[in-house]
Kinemage of the C-alpha trace (Angstrom):
@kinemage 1
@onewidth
@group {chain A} dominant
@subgroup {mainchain}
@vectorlist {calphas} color= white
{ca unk a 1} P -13.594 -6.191 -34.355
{ca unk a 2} L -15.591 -4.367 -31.595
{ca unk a 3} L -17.405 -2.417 -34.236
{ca unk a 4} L -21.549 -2.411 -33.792
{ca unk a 5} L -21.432 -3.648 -29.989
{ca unk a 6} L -22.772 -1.024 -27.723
{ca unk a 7} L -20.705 -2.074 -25.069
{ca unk a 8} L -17.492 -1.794 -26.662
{ca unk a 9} L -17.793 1.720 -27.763
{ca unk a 10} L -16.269 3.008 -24.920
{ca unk a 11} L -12.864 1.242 -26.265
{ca unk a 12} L -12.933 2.600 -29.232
{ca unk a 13} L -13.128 6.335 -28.366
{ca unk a 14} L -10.612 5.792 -25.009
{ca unk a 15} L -7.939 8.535 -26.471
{ca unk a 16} L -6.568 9.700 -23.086
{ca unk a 17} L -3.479 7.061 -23.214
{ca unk a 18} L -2.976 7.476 -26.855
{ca unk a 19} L -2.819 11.020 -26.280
{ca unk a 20} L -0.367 11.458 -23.323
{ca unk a 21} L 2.214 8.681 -25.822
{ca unk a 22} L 1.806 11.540 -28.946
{ca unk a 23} L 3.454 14.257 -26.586
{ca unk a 24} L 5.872 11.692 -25.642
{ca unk a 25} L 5.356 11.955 -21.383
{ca unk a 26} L 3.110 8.810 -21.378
{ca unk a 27} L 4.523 7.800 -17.599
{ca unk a 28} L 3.081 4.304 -17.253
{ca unk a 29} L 4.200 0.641 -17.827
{ca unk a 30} L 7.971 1.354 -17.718
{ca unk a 31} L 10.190 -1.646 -18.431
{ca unk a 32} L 12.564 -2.179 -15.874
{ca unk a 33} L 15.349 -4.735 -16.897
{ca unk a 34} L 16.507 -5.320 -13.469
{ca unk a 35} L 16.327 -5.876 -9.661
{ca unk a 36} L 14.323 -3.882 -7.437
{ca unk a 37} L 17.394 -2.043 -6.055
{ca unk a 38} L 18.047 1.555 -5.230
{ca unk a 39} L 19.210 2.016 -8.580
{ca unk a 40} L 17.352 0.148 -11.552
{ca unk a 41} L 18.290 -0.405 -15.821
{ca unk a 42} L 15.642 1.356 -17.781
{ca unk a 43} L 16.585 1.565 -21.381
{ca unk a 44} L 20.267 0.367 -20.792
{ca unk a 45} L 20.652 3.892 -18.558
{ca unk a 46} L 20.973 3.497 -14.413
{ca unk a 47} L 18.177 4.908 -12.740
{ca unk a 48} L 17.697 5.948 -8.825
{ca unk a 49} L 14.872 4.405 -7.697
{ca unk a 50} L 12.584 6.758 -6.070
{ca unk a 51} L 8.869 5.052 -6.760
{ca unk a 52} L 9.826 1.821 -5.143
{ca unk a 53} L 7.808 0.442 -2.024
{ca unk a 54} L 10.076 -1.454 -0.923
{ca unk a 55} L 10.622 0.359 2.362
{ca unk a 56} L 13.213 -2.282 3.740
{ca unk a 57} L 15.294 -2.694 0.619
{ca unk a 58} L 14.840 -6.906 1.046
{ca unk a 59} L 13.645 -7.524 -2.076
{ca unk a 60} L 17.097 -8.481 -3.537
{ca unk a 61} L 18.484 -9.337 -0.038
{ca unk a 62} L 20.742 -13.036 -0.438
{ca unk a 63} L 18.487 -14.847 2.152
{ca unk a 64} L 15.220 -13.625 0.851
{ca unk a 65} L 16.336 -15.347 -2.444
{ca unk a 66} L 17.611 -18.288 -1.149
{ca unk a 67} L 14.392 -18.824 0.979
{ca unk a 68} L 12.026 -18.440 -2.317
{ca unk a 69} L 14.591 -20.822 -4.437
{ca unk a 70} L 14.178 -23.469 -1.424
{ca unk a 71} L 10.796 -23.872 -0.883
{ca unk a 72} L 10.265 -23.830 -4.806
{ca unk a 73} L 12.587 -27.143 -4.761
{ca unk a 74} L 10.809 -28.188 -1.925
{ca unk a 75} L 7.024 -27.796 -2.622
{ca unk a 76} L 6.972 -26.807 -6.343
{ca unk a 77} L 5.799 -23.521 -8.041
{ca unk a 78} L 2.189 -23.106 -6.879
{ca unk a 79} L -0.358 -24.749 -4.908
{ca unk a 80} L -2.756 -25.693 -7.293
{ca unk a 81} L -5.895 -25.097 -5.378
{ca unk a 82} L -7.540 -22.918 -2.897
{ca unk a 83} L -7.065 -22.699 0.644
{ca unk a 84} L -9.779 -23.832 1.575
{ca unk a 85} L -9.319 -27.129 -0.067
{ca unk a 86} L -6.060 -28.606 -1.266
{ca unk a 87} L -4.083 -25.579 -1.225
{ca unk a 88} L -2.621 -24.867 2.085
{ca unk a 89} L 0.749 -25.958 3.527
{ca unk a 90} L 2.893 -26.057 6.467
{ca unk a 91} L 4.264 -23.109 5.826
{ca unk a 92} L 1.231 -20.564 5.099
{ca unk a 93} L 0.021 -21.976 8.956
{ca unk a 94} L 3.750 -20.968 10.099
{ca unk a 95} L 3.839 -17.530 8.510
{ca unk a 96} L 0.204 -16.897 9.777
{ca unk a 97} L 1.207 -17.134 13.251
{ca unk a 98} L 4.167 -15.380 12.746
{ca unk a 99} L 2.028 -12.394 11.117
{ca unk a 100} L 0.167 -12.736 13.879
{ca unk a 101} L 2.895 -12.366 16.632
{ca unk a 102} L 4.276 -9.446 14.635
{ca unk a 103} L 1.308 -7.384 15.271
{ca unk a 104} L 0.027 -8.685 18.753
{ca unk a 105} L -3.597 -10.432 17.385
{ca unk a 106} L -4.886 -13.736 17.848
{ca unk a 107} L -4.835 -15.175 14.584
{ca unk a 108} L -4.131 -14.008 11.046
{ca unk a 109} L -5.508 -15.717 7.936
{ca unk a 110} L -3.257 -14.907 4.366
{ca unk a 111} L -4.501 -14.403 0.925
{ca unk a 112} L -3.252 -14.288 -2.298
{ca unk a 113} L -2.768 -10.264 -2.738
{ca unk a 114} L -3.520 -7.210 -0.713
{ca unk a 115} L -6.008 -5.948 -2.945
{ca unk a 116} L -7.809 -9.203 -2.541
{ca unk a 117} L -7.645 -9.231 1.316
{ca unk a 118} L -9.527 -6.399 1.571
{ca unk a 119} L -12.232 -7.062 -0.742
{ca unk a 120} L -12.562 -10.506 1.224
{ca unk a 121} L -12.047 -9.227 4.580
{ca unk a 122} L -15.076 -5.895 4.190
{ca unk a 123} L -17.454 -7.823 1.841
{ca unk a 124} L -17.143 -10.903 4.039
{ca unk a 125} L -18.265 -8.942 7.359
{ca unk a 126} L -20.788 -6.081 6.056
{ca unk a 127} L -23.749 -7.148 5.450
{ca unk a 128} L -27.000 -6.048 4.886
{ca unk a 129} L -28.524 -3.481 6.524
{ca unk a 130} L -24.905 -2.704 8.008
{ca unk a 131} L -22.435 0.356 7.738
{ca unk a 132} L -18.599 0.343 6.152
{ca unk a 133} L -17.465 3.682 6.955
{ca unk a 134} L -14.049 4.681 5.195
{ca unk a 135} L -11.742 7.801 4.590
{ca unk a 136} L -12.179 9.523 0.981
{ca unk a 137} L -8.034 8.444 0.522
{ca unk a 138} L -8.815 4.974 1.923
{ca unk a 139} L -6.749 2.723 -1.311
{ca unk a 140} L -9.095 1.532 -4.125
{ca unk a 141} L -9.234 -1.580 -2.581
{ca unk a 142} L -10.940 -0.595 0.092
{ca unk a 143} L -13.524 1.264 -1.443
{ca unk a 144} L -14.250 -1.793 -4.002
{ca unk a 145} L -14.704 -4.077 -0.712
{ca unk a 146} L -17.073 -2.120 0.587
{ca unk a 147} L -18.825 -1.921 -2.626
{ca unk a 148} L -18.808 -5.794 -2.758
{ca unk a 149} L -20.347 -5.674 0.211
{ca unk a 150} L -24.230 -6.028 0.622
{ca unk a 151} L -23.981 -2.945 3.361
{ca unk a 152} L -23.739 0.529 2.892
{ca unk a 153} L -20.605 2.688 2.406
{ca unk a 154} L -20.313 6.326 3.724
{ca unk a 155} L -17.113 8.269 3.426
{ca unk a 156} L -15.741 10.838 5.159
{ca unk a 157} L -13.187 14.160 4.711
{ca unk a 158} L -9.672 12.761 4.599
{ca unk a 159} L -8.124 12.718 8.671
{ca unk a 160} L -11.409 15.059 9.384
{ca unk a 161} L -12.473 13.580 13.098
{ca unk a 162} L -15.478 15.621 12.612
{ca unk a 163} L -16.811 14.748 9.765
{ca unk a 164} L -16.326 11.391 10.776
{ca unk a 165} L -18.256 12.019 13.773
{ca unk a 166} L -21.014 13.305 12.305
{ca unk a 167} L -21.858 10.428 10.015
{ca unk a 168} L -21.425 7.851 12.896
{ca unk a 169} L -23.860 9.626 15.399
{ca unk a 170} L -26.820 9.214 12.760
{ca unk a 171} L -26.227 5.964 11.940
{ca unk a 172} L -28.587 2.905 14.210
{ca unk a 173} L -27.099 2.218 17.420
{ca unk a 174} L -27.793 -1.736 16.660
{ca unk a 175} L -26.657 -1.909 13.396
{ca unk a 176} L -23.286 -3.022 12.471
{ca unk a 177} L -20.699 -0.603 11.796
{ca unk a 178} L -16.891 -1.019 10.297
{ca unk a 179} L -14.807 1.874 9.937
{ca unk a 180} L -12.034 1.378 7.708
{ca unk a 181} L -8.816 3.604 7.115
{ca unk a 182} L -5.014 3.213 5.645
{ca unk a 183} L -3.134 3.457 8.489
{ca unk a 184} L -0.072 5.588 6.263
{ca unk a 185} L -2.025 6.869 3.575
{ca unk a 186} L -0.451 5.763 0.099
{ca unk a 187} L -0.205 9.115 -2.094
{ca unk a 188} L 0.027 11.587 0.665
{ca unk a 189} L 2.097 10.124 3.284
{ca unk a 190} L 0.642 11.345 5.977
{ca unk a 191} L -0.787 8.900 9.133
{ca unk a 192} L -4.185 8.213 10.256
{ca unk a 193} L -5.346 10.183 13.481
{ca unk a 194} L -6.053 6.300 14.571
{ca unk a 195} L -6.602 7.793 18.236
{ca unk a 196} L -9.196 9.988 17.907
{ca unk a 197} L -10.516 7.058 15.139
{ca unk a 198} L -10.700 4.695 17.594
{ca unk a 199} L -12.369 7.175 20.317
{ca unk a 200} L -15.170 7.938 18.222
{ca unk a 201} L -16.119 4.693 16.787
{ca unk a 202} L -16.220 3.421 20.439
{ca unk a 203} L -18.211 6.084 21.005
{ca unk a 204} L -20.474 4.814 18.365
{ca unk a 205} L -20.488 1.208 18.585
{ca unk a 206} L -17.877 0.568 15.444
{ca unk a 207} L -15.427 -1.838 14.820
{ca unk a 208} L -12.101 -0.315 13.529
{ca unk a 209} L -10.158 -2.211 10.582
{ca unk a 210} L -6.430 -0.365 9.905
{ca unk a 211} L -4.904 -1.137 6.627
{ca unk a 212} L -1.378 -0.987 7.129
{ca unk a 213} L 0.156 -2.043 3.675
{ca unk a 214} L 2.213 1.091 4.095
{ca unk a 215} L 2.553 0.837 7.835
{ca unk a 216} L 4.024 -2.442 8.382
{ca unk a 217} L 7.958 -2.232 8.405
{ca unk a 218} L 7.559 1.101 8.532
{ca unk a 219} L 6.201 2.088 12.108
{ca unk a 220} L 6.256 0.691 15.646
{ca unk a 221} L 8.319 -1.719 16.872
{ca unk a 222} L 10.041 -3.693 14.557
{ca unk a 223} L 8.178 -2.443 12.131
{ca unk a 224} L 4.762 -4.207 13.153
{ca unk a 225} L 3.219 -1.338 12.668
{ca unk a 226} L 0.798 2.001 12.914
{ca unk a 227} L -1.630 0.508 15.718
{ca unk a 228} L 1.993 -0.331 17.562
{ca unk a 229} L 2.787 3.225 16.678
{ca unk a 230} L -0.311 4.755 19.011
{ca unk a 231} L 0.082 1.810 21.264
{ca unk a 232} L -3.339 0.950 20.308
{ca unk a 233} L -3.288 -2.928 19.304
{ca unk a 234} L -5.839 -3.963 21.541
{ca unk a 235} L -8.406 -1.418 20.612
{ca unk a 236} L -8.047 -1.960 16.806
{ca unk a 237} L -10.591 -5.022 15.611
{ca unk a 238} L -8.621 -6.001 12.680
{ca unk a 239} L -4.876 -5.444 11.092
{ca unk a 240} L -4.721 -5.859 7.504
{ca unk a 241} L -1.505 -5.968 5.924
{ca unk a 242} L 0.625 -6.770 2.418
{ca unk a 243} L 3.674 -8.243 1.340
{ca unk a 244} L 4.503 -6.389 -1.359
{ca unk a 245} L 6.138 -3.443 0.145
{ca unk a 246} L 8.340 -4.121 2.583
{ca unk a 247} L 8.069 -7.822 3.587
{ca unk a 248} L 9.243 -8.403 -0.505
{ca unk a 249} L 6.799 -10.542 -1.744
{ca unk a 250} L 3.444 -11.173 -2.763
{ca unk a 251} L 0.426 -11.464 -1.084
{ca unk a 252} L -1.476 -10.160 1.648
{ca unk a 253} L -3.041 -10.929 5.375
{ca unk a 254} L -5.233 -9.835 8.015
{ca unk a 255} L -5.403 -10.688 11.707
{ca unk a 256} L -7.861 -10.048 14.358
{ca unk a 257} L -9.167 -12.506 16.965
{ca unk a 258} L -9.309 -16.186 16.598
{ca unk a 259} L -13.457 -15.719 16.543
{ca unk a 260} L -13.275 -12.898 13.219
{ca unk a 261} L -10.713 -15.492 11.273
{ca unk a 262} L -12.465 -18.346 11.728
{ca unk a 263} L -15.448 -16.485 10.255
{ca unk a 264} L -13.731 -15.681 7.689
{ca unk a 265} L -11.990 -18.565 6.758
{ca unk a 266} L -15.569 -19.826 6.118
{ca unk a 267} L -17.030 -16.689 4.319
{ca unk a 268} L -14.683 -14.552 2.605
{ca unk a 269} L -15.414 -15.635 -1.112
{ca unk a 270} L -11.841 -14.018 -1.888
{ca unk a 271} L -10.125 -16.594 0.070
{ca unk a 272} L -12.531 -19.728 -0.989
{ca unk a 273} L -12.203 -18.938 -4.740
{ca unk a 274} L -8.546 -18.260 -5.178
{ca unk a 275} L -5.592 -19.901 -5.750
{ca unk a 276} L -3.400 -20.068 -2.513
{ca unk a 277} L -0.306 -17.706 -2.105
{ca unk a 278} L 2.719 -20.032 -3.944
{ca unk a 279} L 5.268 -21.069 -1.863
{ca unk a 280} L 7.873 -19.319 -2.944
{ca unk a 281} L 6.166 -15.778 -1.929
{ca unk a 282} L 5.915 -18.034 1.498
{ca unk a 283} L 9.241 -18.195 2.007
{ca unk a 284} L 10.611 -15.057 0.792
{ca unk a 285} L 7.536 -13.204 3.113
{ca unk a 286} L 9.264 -15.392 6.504
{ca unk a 287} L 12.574 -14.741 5.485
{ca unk a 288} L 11.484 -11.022 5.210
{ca unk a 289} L 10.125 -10.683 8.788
{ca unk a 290} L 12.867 -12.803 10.390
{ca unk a 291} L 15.610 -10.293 8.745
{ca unk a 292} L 13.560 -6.829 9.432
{ca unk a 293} L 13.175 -7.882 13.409
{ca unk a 294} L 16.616 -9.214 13.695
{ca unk a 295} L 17.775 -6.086 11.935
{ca unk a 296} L 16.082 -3.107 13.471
{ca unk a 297} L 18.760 -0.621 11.998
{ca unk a 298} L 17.087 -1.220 8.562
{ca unk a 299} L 14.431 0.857 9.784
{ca unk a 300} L 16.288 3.252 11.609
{ca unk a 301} L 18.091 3.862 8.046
{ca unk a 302} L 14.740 4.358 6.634
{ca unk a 303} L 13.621 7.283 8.873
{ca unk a 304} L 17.387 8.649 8.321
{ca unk a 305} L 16.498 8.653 4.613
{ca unk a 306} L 13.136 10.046 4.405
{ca unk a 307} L 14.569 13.123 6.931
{ca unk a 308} L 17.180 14.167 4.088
{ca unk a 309} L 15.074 13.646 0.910
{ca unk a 310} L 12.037 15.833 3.363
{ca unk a 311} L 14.111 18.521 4.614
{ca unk a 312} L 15.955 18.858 1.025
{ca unk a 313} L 12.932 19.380 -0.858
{ca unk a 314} L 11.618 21.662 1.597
{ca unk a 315} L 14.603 23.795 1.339
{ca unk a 316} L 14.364 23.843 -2.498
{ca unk a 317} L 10.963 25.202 -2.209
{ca unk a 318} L 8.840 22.357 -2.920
{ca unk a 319} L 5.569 21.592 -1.381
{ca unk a 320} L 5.381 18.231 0.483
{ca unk a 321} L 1.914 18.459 1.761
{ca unk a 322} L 1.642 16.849 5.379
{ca unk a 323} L 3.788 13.863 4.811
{ca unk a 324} L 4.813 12.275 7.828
{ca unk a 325} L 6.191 9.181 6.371
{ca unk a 326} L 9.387 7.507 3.489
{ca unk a 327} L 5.957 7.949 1.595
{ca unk a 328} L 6.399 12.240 0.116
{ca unk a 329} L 4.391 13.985 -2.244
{ca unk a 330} L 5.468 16.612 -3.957
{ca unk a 331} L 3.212 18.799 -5.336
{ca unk a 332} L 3.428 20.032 -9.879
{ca unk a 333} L 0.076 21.175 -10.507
{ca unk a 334} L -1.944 20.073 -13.852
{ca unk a 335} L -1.549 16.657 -14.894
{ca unk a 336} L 0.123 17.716 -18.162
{ca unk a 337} L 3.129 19.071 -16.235
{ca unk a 338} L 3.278 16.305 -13.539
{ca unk a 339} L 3.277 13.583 -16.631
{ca unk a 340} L 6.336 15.886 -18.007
{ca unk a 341} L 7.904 16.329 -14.679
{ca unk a 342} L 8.358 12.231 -14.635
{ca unk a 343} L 9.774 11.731 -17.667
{ca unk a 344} L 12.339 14.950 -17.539
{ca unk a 345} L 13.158 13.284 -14.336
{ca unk a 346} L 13.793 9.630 -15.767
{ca unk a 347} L 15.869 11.637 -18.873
{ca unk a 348} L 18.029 13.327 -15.645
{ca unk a 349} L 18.048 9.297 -14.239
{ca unk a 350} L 15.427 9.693 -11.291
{ca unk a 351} L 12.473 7.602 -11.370
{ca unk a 352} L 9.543 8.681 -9.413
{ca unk a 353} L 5.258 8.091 -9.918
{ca unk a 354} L 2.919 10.543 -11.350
{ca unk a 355} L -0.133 10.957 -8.830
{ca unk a 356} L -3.013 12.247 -10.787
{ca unk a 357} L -7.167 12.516 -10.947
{ca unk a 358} L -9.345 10.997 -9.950
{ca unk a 359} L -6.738 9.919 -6.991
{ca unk a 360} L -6.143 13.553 -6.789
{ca unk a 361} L -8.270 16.868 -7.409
{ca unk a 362} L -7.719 18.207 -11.413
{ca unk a 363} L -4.782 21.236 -10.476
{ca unk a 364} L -3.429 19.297 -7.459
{ca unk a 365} L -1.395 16.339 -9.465
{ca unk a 366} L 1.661 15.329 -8.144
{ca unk a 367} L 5.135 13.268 -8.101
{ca unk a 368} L 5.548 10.630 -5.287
{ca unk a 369} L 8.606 9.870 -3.920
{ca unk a 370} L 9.144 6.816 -1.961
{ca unk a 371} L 12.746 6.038 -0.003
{ca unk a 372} L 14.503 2.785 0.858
{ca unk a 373} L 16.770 1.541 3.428
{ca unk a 374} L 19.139 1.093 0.981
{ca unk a 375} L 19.092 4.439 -0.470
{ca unk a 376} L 22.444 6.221 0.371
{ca unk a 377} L 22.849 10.205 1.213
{ca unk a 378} L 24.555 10.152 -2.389
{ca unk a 379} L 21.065 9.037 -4.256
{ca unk a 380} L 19.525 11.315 -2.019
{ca unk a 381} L 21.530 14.161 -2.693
{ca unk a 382} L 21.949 13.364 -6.448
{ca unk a 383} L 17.743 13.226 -7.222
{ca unk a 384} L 17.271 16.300 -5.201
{ca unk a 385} L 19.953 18.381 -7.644
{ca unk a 386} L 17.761 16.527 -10.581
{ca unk a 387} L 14.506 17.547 -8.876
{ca unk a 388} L 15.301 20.670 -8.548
{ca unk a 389} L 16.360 21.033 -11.896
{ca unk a 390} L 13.339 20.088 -13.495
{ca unk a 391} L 11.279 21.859 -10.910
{ca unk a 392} L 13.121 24.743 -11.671
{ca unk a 393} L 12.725 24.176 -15.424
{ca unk a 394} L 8.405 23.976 -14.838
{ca unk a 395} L 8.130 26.481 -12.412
{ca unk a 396} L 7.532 24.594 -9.774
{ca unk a 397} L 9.540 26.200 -7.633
């Protein structure tokens, strides 16, 4: 079918999947036939979940549910336009100001996925001539933003203050400048050096956007976040933030001051051209944020969680890089062996996510393993005997 069209050739040679399926690791597109729980059905087998983001464990929780299956009998199943013209309701206005409240800004403004909030929220406010500055682990969402953008992206070494440095002091004084970073980095775990971030680009003249998809229900209080963490709210421009981790939804937001949202209410082409977030993922997100305040021991369980899984891999031997959050690598090697690792590991009823290039160097692949709230020490202690039974098994450790 593709045969004779240049641009198509690329399809036809793409062997790398096909590959990985002969030697029977192939790690990707897993069917789960059940909830998002601690443990999941994968082939009829129970599972422990460890490659879930859902830090707070609310996914399944009863009034989560009940909120989604209300405001579908309520307002329907979807919106049926953009938010900028027929698409928004009550409720998006409600759960904006709630965001908002949550992580001490003016306004927030919510879109239709996290990826697409920050390609909205960068390409919207760079602009020619101007500077998006971003960490080499900043999420692929990020980067593609600032590509979108009509200004130009520089990045610099992961957490490396100077590095970061040294690329602001020779930009322009006048020109604009955004530096953007995950606030808990996604693969590695570890936390952005936000003040010594936020020093420097003052220094320079930048504005500072955090993405906290990872941060949010995870760090300061209540869970509102890594800028709460470092007590550093008012010096951060703009908050971005998703739904689909621990506020059990879909969807994503950002917030800043009432001036930055208005703009780009008007200007974010993300926003304007997409369908609205349905009401349903409304619902379930307020329901989320009402339980995780009220409920501050979810978190507390959380950091309990990640402690035990840390300090038992340590002890096994296993490298966990500088993880400082539910959010652990733990370092296999070549891609061949971490692809093997995962599936030995789902055979032994642990699920965990292959890391591999280009979001990591070729030789430095690993397994991520992500806790819940609702994890208990017995899932804990049960994947770490299967971890280190495969680990053992590769010479890993």
């Amino acid at each position: 079918m593709v045969d004779g069209i240049s641009l198509m050739k690329k399809v036809v040679s793409f062997e790398d999947a096909k590959f990985v399926k002969s030697q029977g690791i192939y790690p990707y597109f897993r069917e789960i036939s059940s909830a998002q729980d601690p443990v999941v059905i994968i082939d009829g087998r129970e599972v422990v979940m460890l490659g879930s983001n859902s830090y707070l464990g609310l996914t399944t929780h009863p009034e989560v549910k009940k909120a989604a299956a209300d405001a579908v009998e309520k307002y329907g199943t979807g919106c049926a336009g953009s938010r900028f013209l027929n698409g928004t309701l009550d409720i998006h206005v409600k759960l904006e100001e709630e965001l908002a409240e949550l992580v001490g800004k003016e306004a927030a403004l919510v879109f239709s996925t996290g990826f697409q909030t920050n390609l909205g929220t960068i390409s919207a406010l760079v602009g020619k001539g101007e500077y998006v500055v971003t960490d080499k682990l900043d999420h692929a969402s990020i980067i593609d933003g600032a590509r979108l953008s009509f200004g130009r992206m520089l990045k610099f070494e992961h957490n490396d203050m100077d590095d970061l440095e040294r690329i602001l002091s020779r930009l322009p004084r006048e020109r604009g400048k955004l530096v953007v970073v995950d606030g808990v980095f996604s693969m590695e775990g570890d936390i952005a050096k936000l003040p010594e971030i936020v020093d420097i680009s003052e220094r320079y003249g930048a504005a500072v956007m955090v993405d906290d998809a990872h941060g949010i229900g995870v760090l300061g209080r209540f869970g509102s976040g890594t800028s709460d963490h470092f007590g550093l709210t008012d010096r951060v421009h703009i908050i971005m933030g998703t739904f689909s981790k621990s506020l059990a939804s879909l969807g994503g937001f950002v917030a800043a001051d009432r001036d930055t949202i208005d703009y780009l209410k008007h200007r974010s082409r993300a926003l304007i051209f997409s369908a609205s977030m349905p009401p349903a993922n409304v619902a379930a997100v307020r329901a989320a944020l009402k339980i995780m305040k009220r409920e501050p021991e979810r978190i507390e369980r959380l950091w309990e969680n990640t402690r035990r899984m840390k300090e038992g891999l340590e002890s096994l031997g296993f490298d966990t890089g500088k993880s400082e959050t539910p959010i652990i690598p733990v370092r296999v090697g070549d891609t061949i062996s971490t692809f093997t690792a995962c599936m030995m590991l789902q055979e032994e009823g642990v699920f965990v996510n292959p890391v591999v290039p280009p979001a990591v160097p070729e030789g430095d692949c690993l397994i991520r393993v992500s806790l819940m709230a609702t994890h208990t020490f017995d899932h804990i202690d049960f994947s770490l005997s299967k971890l280190e039974k495969v680990g053992r098994k590769l010479g890993v450790i």
